[in-house]
VEXDREN-2710 file (C-alpha; in Angstrom, 1 decimal):
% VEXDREN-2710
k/r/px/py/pz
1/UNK/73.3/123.1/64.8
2/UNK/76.2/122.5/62.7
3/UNK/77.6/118.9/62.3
4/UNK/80.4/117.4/61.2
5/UNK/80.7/114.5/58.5
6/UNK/84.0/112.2/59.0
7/UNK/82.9/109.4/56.6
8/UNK/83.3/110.5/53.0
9/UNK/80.1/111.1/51.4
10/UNK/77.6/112.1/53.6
11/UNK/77.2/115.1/52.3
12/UNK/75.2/113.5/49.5
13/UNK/73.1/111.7/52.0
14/UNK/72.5/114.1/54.9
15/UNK/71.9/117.9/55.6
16/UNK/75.2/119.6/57.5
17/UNK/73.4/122.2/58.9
18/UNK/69.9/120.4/60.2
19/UNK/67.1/122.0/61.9
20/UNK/67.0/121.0/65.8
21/UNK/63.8/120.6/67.3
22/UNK/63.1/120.3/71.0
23/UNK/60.4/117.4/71.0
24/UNK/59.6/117.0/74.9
25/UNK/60.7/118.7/78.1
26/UNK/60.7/117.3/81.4
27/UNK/61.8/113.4/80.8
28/UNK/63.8/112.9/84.1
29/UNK/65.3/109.2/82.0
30/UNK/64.4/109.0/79.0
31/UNK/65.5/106.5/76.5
32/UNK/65.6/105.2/73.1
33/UNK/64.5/106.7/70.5
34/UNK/63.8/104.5/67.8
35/UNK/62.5/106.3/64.2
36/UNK/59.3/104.1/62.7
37/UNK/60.9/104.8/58.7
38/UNK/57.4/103.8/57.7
39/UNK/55.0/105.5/59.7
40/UNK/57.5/108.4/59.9
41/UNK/57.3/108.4/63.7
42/UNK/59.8/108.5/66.7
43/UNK/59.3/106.3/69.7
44/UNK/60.8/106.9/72.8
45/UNK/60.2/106.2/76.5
46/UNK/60.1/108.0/79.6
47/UNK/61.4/105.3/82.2
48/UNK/60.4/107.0/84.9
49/UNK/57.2/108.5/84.0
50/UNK/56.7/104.8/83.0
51/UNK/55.2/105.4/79.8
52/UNK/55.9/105.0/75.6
53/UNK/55.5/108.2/73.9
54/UNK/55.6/108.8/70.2
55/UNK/56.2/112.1/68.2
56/UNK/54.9/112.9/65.2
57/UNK/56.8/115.6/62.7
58/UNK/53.8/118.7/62.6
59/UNK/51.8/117.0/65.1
60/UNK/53.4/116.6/68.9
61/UNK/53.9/113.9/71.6
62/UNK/51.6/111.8/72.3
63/UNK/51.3/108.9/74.6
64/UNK/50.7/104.6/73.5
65/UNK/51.1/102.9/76.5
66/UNK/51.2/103.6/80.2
67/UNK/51.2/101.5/82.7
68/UNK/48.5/101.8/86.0
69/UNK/49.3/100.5/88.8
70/UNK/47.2/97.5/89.8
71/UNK/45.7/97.6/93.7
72/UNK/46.2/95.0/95.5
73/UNK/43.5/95.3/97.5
END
């Protein structure tokens, strides 16, 4: 994927030519993400799957919270 830099100077702070990676298939909404700088981590969450998923770089997805429906029975 080849992007374009319009503010001067991002060529010494970013790669033009980054690798894309397809993380997850089959969100039907998804939103976020948000990048953990510390952990190195990307959060994002599947709205209607009604879950928080998190990826991590050489490892995968993996869910942290999902919500179960309570019976009200």
């Amino acid at each position: 994927m080849q992007v374009e830099f319009l503010a001067p100077g991002m060529h010494d702070v970013a790669d033009p030519d980054p690798p894309l990676i397809e993380i997850v298939r089959g969100l039907v909404f998804g939103e976020g993400p948000v990048w953990d700088i510390r952990q190195k981590w990307l959060y994002f969450v599947d709205i209607i799957g009604d879950k928080v998923l998190k990826w991590n770089p050489g490892i995968g997805v993996e869910t942290v919270l999902a919500h179960r429906a309570i019976s009200t029975e």
